[in-house]
C-alpha positions as CSV (number, residue, x, y, z in Angstrom):
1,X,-0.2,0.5,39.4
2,X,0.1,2.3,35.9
3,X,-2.0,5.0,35.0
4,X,-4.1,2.4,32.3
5,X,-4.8,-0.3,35.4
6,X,-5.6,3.0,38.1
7,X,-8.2,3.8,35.0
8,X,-9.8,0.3,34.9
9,X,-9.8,0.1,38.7
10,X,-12.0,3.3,39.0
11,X,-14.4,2.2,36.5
12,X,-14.9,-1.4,38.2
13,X,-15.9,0.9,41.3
14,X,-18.4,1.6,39.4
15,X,-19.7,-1.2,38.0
16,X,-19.8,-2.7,41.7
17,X,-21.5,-0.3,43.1
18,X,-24.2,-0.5,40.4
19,X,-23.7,-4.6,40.6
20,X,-23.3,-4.3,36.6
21,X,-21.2,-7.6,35.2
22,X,-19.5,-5.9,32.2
23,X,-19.3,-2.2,30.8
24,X,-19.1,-1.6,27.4
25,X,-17.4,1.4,25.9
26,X,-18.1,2.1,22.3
27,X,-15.6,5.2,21.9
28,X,-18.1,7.0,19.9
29,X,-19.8,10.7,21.1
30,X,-23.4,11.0,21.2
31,X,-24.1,11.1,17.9
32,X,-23.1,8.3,16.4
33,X,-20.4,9.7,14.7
34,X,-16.8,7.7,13.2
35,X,-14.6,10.8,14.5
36,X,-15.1,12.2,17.8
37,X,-13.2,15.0,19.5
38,X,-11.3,14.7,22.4
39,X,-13.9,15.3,25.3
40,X,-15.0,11.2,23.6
41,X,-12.1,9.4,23.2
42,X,-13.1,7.1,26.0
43,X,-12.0,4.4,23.7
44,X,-8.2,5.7,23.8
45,X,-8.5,6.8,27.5
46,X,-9.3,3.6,29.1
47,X,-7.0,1.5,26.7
48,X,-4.3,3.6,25.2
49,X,-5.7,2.6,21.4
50,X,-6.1,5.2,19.4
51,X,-7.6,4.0,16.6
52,X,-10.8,5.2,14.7
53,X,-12.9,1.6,15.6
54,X,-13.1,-0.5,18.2
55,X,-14.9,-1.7,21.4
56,X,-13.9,-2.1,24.6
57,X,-15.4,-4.6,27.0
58,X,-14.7,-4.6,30.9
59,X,-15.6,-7.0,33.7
60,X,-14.8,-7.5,36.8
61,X,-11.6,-9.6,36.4
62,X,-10.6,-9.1,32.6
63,X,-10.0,-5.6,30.3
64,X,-10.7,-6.5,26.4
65,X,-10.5,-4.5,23.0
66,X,-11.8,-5.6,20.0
67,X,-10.9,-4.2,16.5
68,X,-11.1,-5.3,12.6
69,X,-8.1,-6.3,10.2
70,X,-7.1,-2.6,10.0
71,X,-5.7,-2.0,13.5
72,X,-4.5,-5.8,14.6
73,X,-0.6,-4.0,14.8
74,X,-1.3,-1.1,15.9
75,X,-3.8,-2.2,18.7
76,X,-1.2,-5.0,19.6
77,X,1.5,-2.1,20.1
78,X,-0.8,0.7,21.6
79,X,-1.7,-1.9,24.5
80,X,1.2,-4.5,24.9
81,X,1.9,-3.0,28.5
82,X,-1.5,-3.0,29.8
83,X,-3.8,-6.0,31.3
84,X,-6.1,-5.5,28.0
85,X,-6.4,-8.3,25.6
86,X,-6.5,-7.7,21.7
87,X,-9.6,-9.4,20.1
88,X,-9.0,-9.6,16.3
89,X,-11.9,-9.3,15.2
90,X,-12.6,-12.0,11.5
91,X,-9.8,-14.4,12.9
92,X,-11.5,-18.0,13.2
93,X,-10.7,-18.4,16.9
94,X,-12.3,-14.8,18.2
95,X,-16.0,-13.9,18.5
96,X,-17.6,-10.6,18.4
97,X,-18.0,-8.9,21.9
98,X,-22.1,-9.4,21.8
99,X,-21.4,-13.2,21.5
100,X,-18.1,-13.3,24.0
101,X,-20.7,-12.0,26.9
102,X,-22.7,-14.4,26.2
103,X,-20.9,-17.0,26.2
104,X,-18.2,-15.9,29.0
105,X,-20.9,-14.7,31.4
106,X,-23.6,-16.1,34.0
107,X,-26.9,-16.4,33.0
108,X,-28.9,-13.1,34.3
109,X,-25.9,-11.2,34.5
110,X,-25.8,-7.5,34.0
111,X,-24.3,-5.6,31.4
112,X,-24.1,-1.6,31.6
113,X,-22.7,1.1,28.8
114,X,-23.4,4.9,29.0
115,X,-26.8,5.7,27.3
116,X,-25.3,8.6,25.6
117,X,-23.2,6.3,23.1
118,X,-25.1,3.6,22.2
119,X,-27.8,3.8,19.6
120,X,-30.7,2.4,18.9
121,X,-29.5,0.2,16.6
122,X,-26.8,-1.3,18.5
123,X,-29.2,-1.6,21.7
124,X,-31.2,-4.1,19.8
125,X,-28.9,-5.6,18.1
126,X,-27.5,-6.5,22.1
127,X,-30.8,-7.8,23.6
128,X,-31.4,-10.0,20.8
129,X,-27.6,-11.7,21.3
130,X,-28.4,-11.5,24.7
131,X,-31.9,-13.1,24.7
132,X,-31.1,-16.9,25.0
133,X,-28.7,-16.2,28.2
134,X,-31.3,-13.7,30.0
135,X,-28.5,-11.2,29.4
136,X,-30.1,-7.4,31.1
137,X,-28.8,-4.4,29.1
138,X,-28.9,-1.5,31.4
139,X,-28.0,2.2,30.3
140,X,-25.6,4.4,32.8
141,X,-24.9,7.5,33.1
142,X,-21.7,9.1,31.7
143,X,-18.8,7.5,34.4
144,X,-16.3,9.2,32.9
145,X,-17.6,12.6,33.8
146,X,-16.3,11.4,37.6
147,X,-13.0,9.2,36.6
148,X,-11.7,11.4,33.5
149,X,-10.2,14.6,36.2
150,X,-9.0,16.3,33.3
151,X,-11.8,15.6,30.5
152,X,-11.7,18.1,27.8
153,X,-14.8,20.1,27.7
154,X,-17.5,19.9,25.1
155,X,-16.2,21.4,21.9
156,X,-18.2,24.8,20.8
157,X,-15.1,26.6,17.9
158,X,-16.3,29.0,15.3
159,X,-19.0,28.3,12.9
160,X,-19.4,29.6,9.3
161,X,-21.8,29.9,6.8
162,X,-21.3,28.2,2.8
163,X,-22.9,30.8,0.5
164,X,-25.7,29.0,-2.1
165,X,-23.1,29.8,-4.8
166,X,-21.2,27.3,-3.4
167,X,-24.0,24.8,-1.6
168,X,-26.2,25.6,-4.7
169,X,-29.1,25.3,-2.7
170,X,-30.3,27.3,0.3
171,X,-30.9,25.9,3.6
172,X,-34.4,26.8,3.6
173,X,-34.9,24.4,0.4
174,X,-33.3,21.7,1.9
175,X,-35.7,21.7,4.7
176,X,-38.3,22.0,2.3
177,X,-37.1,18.5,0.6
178,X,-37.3,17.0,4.5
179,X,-40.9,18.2,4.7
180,X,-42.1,16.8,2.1
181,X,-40.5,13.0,2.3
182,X,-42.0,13.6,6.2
183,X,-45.2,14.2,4.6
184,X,-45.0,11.3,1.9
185,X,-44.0,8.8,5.4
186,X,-47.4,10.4,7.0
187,X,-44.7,11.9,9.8
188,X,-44.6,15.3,12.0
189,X,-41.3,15.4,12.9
190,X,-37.9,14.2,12.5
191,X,-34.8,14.8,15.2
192,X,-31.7,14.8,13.6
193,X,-28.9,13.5,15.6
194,X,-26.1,13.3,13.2
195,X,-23.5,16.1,13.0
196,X,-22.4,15.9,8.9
197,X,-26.4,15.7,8.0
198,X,-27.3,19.2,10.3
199,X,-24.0,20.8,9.0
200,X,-25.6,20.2,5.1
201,X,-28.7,20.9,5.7
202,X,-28.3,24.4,7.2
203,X,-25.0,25.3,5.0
204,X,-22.8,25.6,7.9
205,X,-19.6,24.7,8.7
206,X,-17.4,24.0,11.9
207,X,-14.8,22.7,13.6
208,X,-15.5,20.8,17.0
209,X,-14.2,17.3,15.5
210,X,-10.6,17.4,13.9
211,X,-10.6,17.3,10.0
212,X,-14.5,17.1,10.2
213,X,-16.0,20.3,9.2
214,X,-19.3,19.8,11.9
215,X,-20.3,21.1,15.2
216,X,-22.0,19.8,18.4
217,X,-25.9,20.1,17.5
218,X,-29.2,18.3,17.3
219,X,-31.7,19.6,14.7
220,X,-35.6,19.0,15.1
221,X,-37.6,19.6,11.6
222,X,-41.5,19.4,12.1
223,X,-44.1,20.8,9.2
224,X,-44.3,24.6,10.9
225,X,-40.9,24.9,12.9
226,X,-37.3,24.0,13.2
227,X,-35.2,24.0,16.2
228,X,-31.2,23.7,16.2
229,X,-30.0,22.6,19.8
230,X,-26.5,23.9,20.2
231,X,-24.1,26.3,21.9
232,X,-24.7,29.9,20.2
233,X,-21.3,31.2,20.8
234,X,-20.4,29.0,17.8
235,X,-21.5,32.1,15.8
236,X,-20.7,35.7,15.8
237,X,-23.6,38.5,16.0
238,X,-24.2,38.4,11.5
239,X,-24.7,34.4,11.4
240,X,-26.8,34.4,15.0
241,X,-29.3,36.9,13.6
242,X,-29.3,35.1,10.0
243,X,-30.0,31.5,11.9
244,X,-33.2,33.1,14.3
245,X,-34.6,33.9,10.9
246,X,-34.7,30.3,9.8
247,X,-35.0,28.7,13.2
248,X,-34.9,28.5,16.6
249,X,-31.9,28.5,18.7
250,X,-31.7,26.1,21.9
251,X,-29.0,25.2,24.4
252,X,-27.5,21.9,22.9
253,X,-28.8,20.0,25.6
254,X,-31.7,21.3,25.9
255,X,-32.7,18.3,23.2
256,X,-33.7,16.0,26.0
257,X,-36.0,18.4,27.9
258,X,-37.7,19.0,24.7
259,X,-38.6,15.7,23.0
260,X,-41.6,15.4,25.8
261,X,-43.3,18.6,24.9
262,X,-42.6,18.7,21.1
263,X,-44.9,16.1,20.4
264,X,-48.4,15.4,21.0
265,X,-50.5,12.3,21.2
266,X,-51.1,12.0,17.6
267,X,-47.6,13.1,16.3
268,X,-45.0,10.2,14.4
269,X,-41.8,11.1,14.9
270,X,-39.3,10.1,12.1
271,X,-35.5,8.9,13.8
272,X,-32.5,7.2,12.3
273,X,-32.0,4.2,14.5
274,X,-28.0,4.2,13.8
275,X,-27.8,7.6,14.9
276,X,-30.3,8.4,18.0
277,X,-28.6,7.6,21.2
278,X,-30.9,5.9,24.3
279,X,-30.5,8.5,26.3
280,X,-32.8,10.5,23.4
281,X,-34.6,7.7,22.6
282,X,-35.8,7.2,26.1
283,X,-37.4,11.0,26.2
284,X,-39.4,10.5,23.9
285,X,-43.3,9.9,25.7
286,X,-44.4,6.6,24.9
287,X,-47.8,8.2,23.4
288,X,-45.8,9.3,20.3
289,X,-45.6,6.9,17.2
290,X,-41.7,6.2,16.5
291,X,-41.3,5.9,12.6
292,X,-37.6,4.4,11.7
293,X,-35.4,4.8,8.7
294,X,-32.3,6.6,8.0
295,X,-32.0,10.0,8.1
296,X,-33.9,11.5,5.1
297,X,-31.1,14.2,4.5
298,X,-28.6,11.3,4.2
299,X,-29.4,9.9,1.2
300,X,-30.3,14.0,-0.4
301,X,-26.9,14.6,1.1
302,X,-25.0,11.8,-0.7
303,X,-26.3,12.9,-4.3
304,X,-24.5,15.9,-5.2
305,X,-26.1,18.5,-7.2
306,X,-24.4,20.0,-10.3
307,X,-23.0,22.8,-7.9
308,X,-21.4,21.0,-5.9
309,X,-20.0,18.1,-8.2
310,X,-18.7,21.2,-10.4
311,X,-16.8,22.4,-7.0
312,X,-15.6,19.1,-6.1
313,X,-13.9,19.0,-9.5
314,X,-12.3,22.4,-8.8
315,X,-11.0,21.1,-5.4
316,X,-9.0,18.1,-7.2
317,X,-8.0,20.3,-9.6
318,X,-6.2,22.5,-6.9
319,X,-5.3,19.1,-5.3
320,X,-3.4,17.8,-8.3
321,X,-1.8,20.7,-8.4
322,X,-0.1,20.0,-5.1
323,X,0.7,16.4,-5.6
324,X,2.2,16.8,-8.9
325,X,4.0,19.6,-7.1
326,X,5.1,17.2,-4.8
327,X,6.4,14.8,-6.7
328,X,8.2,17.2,-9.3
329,X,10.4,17.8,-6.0
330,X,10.9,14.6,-5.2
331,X,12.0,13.5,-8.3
332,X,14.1,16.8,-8.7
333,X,15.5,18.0,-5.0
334,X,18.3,15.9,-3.0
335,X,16.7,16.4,0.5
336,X,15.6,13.5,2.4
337,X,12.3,13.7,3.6
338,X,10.9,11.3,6.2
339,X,7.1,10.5,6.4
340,X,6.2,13.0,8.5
341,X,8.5,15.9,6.8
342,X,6.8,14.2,3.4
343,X,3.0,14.9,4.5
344,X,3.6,18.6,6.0
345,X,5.6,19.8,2.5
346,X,2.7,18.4,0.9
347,X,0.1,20.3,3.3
348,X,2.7,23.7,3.1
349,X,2.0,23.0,-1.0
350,X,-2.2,22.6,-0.8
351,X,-2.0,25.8,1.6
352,X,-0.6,28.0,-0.8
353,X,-4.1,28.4,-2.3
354,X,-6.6,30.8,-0.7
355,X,-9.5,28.1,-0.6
356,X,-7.3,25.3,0.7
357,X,-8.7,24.8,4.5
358,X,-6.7,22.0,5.9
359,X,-6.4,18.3,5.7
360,X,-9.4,16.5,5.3
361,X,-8.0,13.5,8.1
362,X,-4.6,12.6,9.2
363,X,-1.8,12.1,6.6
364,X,-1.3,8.5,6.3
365,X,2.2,8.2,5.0
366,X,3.8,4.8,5.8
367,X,7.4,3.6,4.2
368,X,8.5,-0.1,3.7
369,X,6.9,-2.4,6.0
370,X,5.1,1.1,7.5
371,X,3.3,0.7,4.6
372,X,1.2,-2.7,5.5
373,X,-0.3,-0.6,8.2
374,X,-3.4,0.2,6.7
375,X,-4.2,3.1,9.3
376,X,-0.8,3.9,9.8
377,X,0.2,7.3,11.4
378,X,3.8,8.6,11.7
379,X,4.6,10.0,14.7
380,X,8.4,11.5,16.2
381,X,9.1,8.4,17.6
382,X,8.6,6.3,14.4
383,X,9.2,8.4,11.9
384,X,11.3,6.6,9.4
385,X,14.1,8.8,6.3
386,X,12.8,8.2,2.9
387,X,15.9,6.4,1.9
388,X,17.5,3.0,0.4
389,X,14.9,1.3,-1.9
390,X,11.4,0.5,-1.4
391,X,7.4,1.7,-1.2
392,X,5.9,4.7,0.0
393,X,1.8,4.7,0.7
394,X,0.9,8.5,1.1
395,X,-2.9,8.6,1.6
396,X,-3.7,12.1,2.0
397,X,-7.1,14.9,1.8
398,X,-7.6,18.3,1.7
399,X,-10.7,20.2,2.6
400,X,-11.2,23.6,-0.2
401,X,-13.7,25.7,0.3
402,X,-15.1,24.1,-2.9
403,X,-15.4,20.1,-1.9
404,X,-12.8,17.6,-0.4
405,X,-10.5,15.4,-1.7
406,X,-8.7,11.9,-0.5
407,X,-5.9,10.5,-3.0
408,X,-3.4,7.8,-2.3
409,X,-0.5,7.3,-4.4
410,X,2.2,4.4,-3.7
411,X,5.8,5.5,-4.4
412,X,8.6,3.9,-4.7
413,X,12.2,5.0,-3.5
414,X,15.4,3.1,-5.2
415,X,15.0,0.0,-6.7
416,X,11.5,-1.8,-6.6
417,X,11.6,-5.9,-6.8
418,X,9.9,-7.7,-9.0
419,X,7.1,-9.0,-6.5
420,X,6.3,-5.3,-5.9
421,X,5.6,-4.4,-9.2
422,X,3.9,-7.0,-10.0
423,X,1.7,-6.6,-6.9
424,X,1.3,-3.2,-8.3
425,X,-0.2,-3.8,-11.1
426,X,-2.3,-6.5,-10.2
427,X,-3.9,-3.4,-7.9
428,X,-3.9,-1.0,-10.8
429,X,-6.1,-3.5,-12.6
430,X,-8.3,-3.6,-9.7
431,X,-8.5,0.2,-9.7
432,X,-8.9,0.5,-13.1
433,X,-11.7,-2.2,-13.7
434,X,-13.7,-0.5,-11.0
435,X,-13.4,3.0,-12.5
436,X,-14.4,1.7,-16.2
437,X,-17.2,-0.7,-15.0
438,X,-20.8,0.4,-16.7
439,X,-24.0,-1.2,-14.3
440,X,-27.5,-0.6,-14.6
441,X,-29.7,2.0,-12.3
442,X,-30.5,0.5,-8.9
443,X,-27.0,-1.3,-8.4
444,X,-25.5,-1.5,-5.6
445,X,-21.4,-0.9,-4.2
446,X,-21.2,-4.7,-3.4
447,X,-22.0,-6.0,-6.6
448,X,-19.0,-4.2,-7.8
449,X,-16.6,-4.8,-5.2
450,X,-15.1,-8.2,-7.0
451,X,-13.9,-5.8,-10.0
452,X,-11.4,-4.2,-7.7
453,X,-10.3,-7.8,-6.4
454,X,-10.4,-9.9,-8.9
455,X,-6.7,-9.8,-10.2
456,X,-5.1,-9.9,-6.5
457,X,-7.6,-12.6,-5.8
458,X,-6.2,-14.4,-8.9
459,X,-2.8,-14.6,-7.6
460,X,-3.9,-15.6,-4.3
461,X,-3.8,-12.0,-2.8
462,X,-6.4,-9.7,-0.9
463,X,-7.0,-6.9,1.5
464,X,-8.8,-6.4,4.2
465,X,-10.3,-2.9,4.1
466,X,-13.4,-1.6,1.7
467,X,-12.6,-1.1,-2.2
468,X,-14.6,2.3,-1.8
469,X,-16.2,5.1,0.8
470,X,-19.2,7.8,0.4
471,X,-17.1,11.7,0.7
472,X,-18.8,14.4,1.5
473,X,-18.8,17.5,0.0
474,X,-17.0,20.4,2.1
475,X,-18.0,18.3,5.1
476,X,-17.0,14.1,6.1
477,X,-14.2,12.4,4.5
478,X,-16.3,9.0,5.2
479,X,-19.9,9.5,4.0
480,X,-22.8,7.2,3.8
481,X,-25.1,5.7,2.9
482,X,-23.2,4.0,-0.2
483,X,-19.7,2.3,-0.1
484,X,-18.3,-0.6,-2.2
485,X,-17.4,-3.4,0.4
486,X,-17.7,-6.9,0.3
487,X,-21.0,-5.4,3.4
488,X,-24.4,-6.1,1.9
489,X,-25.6,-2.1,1.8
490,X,-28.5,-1.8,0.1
491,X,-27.7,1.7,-0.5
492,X,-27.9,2.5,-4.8
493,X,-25.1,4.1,-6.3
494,X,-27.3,6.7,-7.5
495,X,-26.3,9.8,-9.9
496,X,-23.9,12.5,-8.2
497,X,-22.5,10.4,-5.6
498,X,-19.0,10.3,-5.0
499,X,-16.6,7.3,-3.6
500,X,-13.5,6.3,-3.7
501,X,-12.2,3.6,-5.8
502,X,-9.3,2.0,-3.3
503,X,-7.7,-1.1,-3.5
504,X,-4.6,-2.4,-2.3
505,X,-2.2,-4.9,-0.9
506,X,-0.5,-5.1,2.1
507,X,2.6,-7.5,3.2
508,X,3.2,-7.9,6.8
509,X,6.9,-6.5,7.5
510,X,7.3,-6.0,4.3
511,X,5.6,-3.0,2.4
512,X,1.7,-2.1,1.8
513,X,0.5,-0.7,-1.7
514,X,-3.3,1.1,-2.3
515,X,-4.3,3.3,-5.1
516,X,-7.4,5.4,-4.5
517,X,-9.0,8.1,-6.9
518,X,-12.3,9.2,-6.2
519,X,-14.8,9.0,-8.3
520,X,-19.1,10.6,-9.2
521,X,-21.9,8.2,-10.6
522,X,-22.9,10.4,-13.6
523,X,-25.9,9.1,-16.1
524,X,-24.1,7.0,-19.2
525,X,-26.9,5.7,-21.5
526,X,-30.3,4.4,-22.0
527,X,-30.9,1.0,-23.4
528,X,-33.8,-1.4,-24.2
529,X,-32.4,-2.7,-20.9
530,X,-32.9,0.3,-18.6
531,X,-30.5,3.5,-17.5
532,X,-27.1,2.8,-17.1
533,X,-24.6,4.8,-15.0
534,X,-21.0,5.2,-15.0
535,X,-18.0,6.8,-12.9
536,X,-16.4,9.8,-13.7
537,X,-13.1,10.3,-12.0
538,X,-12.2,13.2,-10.6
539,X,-8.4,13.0,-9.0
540,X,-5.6,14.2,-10.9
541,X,-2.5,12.5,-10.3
542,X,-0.2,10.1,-12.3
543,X,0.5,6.8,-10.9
544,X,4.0,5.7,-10.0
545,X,5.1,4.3,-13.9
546,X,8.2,2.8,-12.4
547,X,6.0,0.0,-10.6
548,X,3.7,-0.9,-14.0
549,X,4.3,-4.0,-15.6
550,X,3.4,-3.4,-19.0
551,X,3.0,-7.3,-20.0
552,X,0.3,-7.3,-17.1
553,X,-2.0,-4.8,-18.9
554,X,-4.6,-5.7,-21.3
555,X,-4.8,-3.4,-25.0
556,X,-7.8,-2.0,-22.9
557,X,-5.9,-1.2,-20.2
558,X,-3.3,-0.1,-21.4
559,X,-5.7,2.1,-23.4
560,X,-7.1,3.3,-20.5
561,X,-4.1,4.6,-18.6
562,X,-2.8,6.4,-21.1
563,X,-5.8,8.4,-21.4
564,X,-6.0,9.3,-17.7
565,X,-2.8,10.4,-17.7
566,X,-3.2,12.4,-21.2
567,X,-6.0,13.8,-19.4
568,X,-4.3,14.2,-16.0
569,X,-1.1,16.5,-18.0
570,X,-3.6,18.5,-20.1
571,X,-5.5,19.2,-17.2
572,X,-2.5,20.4,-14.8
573,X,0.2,21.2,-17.4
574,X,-0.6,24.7,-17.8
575,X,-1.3,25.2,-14.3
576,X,2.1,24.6,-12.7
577,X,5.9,25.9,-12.8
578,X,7.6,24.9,-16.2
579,X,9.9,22.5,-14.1
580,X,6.6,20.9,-12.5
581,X,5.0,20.4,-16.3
582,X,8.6,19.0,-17.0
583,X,8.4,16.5,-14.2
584,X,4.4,16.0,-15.1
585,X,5.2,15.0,-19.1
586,X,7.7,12.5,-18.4
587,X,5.3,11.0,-15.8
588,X,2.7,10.7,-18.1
589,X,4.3,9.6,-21.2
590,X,2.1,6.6,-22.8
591,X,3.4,3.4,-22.0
């Protein structure tokens, strides 16, 4: 029996001993969050896929995992010798999990998942699928505290303080701002579950989740106190005694023992429903008035301040500096790099500036038919040499100590065909409609997903991913509420937020292309029609002028690219080596 089947066969122990039909296993921690470190990656334990979303459902005679457009190769490689069956998830013949339980079970049956990783949310969004069947939803306790032998611990690395000249506004003003929406919601308190939103708020900075600069930790904010659950040796002796000054300090899960004496008969308590796991949720005494809505920090968190836009301008700055670096060499040096040697030269070249952390998430740097892998992530044994002709997606971040940064550029190595450029600029069109569109105050990122589509829709092309994600600043790569998705978010794409502006194409086998720069909401102009807002972009990169079909672009367009890259070499020019700003003027020569 492999070591996947021995894994299943321990957890259907389980389940028949607690006479539960089906377990679900969500692969997030408890806190709801998209990244988890290692001590949750049930997800990848029980299965083998290692990808960022998914669920996995297990019965008694059947081991299934469901994922979106992004990860159909990957998951069908990751699990190909295992029992589990790949359920592509928007493919007419396939279901969603909630609906394949209920149709594929008995009515009354049982289904089980650990109360620690399922949310509110989720919880009843599964009793109402499983209403018409007389599906039960029970919550278990964590099983893979007894079938995981070598779990990894909860994380608890160093944590660090941001100063206010960098945050640009202090902790103790932020929970101000929380008090006084509480106030305006006729709420007490508020318990704070997820990890980006406590990191912002108190201006601290960690490292428990890879690339996500957060740490284990609830946070309870009431009118007269706060309390941080967590593990205090995440801070040495100077940040401890400046924390106790601002709040209380409690073991990290010490969060359920406290809900019940917290609040009193009369208290509202304010939670975010997509956050709060059960097992929280079902501490709470049922005397206490539950008041939902997303976490009020969120939404303060997602509109930068003039502080922190002005640092996330400095950390593309830095950013271009690299990539233009990086391309000057490739252009310039004979080495062969492969995908992998290709990402760390460009993470040696961020690195040799003092505020240059580390990688905001895993290089994604995919070549020829690599490239259609939307989540692709090299590894020794598929590395592939950057050689003969054809396209290179490198999606790449960095996290500065003054904001974070996600570019992707599409390269191309030799000779590009015809269809390639042409699928090129069809997605530089899309890239550049989005980043020009004006709209009026109090629109949202799915009215403007179409301007990113519309010329790969016109030739019968699309992708499958989001034209554009929230970022955080110093903190999440992937930061809500807003996005621009095809996903009805009613989440406005109010001033100071940042996103990215992403789309792409991807050929099965063949070769993927995207293009992302991010870009900030900034104020435009004021009509007899209302405020209108506008994007600002913020990266600093040419695009690949070898791909661009000239014919394809409008005078507008054309208009357009030439300034951003006028902009891009006065920007940078002065800021590299002379055979860097050599490289840089012939790549941004107007077309």
């Amino acid at each position: 029996m492999s070591e996947i089947e021995q894994r299943l066969s321990a957890i259907r122990q389980h389940m028949q001993q607690q006479q539960i039909d089906a377990w679900i296993i969500t692969g997030s921690d408890p806190h709801g969050s998209e990244y988890v470190a290692p001590r949750w990656r049930t997800r990848a334990w029980i299965s083998g896929f290692t990808g960022s979303a998914g669920t996995v459902v297990i019965t008694a005679n059947r081991a299934l995992l469901w994922v979106d457009s992004r990860y159909f190769i990957q998951a069908e490689q990751e699990i190909a010798d295992t029992s589990f069956e790949l359920m592509k998830l928007d493919t007419p013949s396939v279901t969603d999990y909630k609906q394949f339980l209920v149709d594929s079970l008995d009515y009354g049956a049982v289904v089980g998942t650990c109360h620690l990783y399922m949310t509110m949310a989720a919880a009843r969004a599964l009793r109402a699928a499983f209403a018409p069947k007389k599906l039960s939803l029970v919550f278990t306790d964590d099983w893979f505290d007894n079938v995981w032998t070598d779990r990894p611990a909860i994380p608890c690395n160093r944590v660090t303080e941001m100063s206010q000249e960098i945050a640009g506004v202090s902790a103790q003003e932020k929970i101000e701002h929380i008090r006084a929406r509480l106030v305006e919601n006729t709420c007490s308190h508020t318990i704070i579950s997820s990890l980006d939103d406590i990191a912002w708020i108190l201006n601290l900075r960690g490292d428990d989740i890879p690339y996500n600069p957060v740490f284990m930790a609830y946070l309870m904010i009431s009118l007269t106190d706060v309390v941080l659950f967590t593990d205090v040796a995440h801070f040495d002796d100077a940040l401890l005694e400046h924390l106790t000054q601002l709040c209380t300090l409690r073991q990290y899960d010490e969060v359920f023992s406290s809900c019940s004496a917290a609040c009193n008969q009369i208290d509202v308590l304010y939670l975010c429903p997509e956050k709060t796991n059960m097992r929280l949720q079902s501490t709470i005494p049922v005397r206490v008035t539950i008041m939902e809505g997303r976490d009020i920090s969120t939404e303060l968190k997602a509109r930068k301040t003039p502080v922190e836009i002005e640092g996330m301008r400095r950390a593309h700055l830095l950013d271009g500096i690299a990539m233009v670096t990086l391309l000057a060499q490739l252009d310039r040096e004979s080495t062969v790099f492969t995908e992998v040697s290709l990402a760390q030269r460009l993470a040696e070249l961020r690195s040799m500036h003092e505020e240059y952390i580390g990688p905001s998430f895993a290089p994604i740097a995919g070549y020829q038919s690599h490239g259609a892998l939307n989540h692709y992530s090299a590894s020794e044994a598929s590395d592939r040499e950057l050689t003969g002709n054809g396209l290179l997606v490198l999606d790449t971040g960095g996290q500065y100590t003054c904001g974070t940064t996600d570019i992707t550029r599409t390269l191309v190595f030799g000779e590009p065909t015809e269809q390639m450029k042409q699928d090129y600029t069809r997605v530089l069109k899309g890239n550049l409609a989005l980043a020009s569109q004006r709209f009026p105050q109090g629109t949202f990122g799915y009215q403007l997903d179409v301007l990113a589509r519309q010329y790969l829709w016109q030739a019968g092309l699309s992708y499958g991913h989001g034209t554009g994600h929230g970022v955080g600043f110093c903190l999440n790569v992937h930061e809500g509420p807003q996005n621009i998705s095809p996903k009805t978010i009613t989440a406005p794409l109010d001033i100071g937020v940042i996103l990215s502006d992403e789309p792409g194409i991807y050929r099965t086998g063949e070769y993927g292309i995207r293009l992302e720069n991010l870009v900030v909401v900034q104020r435009d102009a004021t009509t007899t029609f209302g405020d209108f807002y506008a994007f600002e972009v913020l990266t600093l990169c040419p695009f690949e002028r070898k791909l661009i079909v000239k014919e394809m672009l409008s005078e507008v367009e054309l208009t357009m690219l030439n300034a951003y890259h006028q902009w891009v070499y006065e920007e940078l020019s002065d800021r590299v080596p002379e055979t860097v700003a050599t490289y840089l003027k012939e790549a941004t020569l107007p077309l």
